[in-house]
N, C-alpha and C positions, 0 to 999 in steps of 0.2 A: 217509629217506635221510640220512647220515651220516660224511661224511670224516673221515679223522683231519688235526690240525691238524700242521703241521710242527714242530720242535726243531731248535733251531743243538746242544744238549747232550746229546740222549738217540739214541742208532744205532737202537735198534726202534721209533722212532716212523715210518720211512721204510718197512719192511717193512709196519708197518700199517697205511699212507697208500698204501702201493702195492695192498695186498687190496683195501681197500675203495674203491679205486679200480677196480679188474679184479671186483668184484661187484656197481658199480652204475655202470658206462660205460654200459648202455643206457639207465636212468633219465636218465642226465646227458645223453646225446645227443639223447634226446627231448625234454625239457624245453629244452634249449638250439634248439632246431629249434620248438618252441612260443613262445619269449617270440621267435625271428627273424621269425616267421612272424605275429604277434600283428597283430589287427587293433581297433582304433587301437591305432597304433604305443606300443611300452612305453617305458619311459625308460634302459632296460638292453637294448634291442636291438641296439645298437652293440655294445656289451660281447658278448653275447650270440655276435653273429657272429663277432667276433674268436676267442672260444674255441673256435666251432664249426669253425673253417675253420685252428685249430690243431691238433686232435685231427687228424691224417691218418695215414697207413699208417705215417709216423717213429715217430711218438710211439706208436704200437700196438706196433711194435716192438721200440722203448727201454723199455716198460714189460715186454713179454717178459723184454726179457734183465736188466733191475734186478732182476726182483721173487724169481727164484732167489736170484739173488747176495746179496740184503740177507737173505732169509730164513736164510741160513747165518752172517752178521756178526752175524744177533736170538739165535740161539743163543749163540754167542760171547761177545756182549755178556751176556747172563744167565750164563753160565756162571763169565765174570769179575767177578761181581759176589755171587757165594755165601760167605755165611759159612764160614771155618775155609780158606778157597781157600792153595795155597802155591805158590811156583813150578813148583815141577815140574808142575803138575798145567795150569797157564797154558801151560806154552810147548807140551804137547799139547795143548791147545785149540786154540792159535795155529797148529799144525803141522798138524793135522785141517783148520782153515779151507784154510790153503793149500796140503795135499793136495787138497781137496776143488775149487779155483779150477780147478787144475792140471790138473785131470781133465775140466773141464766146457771148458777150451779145449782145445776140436776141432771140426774140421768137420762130424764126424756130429750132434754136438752143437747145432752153432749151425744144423745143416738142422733138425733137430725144431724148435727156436725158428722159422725160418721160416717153417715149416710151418703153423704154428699161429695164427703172426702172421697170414698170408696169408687163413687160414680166418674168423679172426676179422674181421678186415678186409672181408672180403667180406659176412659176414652182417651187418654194418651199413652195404654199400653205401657202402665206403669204397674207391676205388680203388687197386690195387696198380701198382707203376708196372713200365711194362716195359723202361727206357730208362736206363740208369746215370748218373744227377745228373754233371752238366758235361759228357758225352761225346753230348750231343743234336749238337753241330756242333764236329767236328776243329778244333784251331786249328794253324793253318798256321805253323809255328816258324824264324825268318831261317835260313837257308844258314850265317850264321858262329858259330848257337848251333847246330846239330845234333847235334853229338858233345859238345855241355856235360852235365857229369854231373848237373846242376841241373833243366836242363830235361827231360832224358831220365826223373827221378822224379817233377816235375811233372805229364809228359804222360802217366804208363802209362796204361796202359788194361786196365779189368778183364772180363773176359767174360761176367760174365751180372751183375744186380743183387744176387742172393744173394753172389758173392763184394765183390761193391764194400762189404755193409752188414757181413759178416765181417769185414774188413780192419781196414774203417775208423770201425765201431763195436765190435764185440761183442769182437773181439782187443785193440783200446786199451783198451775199458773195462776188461776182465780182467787186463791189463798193470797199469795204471794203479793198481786195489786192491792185487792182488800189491806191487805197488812200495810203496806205501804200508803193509801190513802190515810189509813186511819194514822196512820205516822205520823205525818206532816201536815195534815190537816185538822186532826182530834186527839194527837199523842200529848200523853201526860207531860212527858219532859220536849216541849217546845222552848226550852232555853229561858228565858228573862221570866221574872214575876209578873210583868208588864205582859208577856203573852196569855198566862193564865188568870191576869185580869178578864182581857178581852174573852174569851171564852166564856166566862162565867156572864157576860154582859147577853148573850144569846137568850138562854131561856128565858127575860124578860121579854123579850119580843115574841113568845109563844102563848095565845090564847090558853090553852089548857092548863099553863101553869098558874092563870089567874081566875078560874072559874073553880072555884069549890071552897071549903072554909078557910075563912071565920065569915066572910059575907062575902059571899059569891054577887048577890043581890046588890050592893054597892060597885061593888065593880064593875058587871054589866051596864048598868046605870050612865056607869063613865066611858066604858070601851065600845058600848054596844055590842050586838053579838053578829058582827060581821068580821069584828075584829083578827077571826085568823085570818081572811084572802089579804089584809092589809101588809103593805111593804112600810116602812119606816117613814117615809116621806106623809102619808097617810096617816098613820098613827100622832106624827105631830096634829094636825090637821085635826083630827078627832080631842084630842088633849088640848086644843085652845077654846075648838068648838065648845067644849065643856067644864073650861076654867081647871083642867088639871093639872096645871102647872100650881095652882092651888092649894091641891089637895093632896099632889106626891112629886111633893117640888123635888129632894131626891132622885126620884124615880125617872122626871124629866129630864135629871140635868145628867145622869147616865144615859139617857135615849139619844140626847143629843153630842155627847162624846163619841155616842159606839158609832153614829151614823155620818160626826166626819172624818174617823178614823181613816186614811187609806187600805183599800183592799191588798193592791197588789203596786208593781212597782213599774205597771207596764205605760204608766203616763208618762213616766218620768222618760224610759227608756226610748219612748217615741220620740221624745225630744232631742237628745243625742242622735236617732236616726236623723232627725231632721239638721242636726247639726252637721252630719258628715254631708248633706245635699247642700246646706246653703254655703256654708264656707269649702267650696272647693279651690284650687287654682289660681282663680283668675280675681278673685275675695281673698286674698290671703295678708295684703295689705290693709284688711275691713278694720276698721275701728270698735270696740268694747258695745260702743253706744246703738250705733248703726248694725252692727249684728245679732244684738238682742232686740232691736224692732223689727230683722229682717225674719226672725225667728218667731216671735211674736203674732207674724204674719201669717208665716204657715204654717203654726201649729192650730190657732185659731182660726183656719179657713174657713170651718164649720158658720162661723157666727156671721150674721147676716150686716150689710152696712148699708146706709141709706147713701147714698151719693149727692142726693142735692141737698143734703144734711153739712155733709163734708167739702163740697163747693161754697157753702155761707159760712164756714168756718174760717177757709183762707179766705172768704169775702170783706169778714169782718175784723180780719189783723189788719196790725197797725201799718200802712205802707213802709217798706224795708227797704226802700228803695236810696239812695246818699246822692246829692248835688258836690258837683266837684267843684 
């Protein structure tokens, strides 16, 4: 048995701390119920009970409703993080996530999640509660706050337990990502004017925003109407094929700013990984020169090299050889 460790830095470490979390809760709930149960007592059965009398029908839950959610942000996160990635291709990602959030808040929705919690719950003899958390006993509110609009949201009252965990789990938690995507990814105050250039550079790469007056009919002409499945690199491709660097030189020389902008910053930081592998120990004497070609090397594994290319290379230098 085997958990994944957490990251305050990596988002798919949470999706895969959640699996292997949901494929070895019964492992863990046995074990945790052997070291409570141990006879003479262990030195981690304090521990022990505390985690076991944590894990309750919340926490089966919460894990429910996380473990969709992060599995969609592990997509994301990898998808943001591919070589040759350009904006356009990012803020569909970004738009996919939060179509995808968008859809999963609903009630039919979050009954499957209950559903399953409840089942699961019970086949480990975990009880499900029948009684809505706080509303076991009314509380009696003075005569002079009755009509406060304060205490009137305080005291609602939800009708069954499923709608109390929808409210006021599963609707905030999906609020709450939503909010946050659109933060950092579509938020108005992203810092520099230079951010809110870049943003404004998207909707040209949107077909619909180019089909309608004053002449739709020109425009087609030039983008063709295939032009929404087109990625950037494509869209050049079409604008040469039809001299539009021409006709919306502008317009081109924006297309080609947005598309060598850097996405993210995960190239870079590969290279630093790559820097802690090559310069270890025994390279620590390496020279400036010698360690940006050793680097150079494995960062570019990917690219393909002809060898009997590279053989007539030193074939054809000058003999280096010295007569003493």
């Amino acid at each position: 048995m085997e958990l994944q460790q957490l990251s305050d830095t990596r988002w798919a470490c949470r999706e895969k701390a959640l699996k292997a979390l949901q494929r070895n809760l019964k492992a863990i709930l046995m074990l945790l119920d052997d070291i409570s149960d141990s006879d003479p007592p262990n030195l981690a059965q304090g521990d022990a009970q505390m985690y076991r009398n944590a894990i309750n029908f919340m926490f089966i839950l919460c894990m429910e409703i996380t473990t969709p959610v992060f599995e969609v942000t592990a997509l994301a996160s990898d998808s943001l993080q591919e070589e040759g990635l350009d904006h356009s291709t990012a803020y569909k990602v970004i738009d996919g996530v939060l179509h995808t959030l968008q859809t999963m808040r609903s009630e039919e929705k979050f009954g499957e999640i209950f559903r399953c919690a409840s089942e699961k719950a019970e086949s480990f003899n975990i009880p499900v509660p029948t009684v809505v958390p706080g509303q076991e006993r009314k509380r009696k509110v003075p005569v002079r706050f009755q009509h406060s609009t304060t205490v009137s949201q305080v005291g609602a009252q939800f009708e069954s337990v499923e709608a109390y965990f929808r409210s006021g789990v599963y609707f905030t938690f999906l609020d709450i990502m939503t909010g946050e995507l659109n933060r950092r990814f579509k938020g108005d105050n992203t810092g520099s004017p230079t951010a809110r250039i870049i943003q404004s550079f998207q909707p040209l790469t949107v077909h619909a925003n180019w089909v309608g007056p004053p002449n739709p009919e020109a425009i087609e002409a030039v983008f063709h109407s295939s032009f929404s499945s087109k990625d950037l690199r494509e869209i050049f491709l079409i604008l040469r094929e039809n001299n539009g660097q021409l006709i919306f030189p502008a317009f081109v020389k924006m297309i080609q700013i947005y598309a060598t902008l850097p996405v993210t910053t995960a190239t870079v930081e590969r290279s630093f990984s790559k820097l802690k592998i090559i310069k270890n120990k025994l390279r620590s004497l390496c020279g400036e020169e010698r360690l940006s070609d050793l680097l150079l090397l494995a960062i570019e594994k990917d690219v393909e090299i002809n060898y009997n290319e590279v053989i007539n290379i030193y074939k054809d230098m000058a003999p280096r050889r010295m007569l003493l």
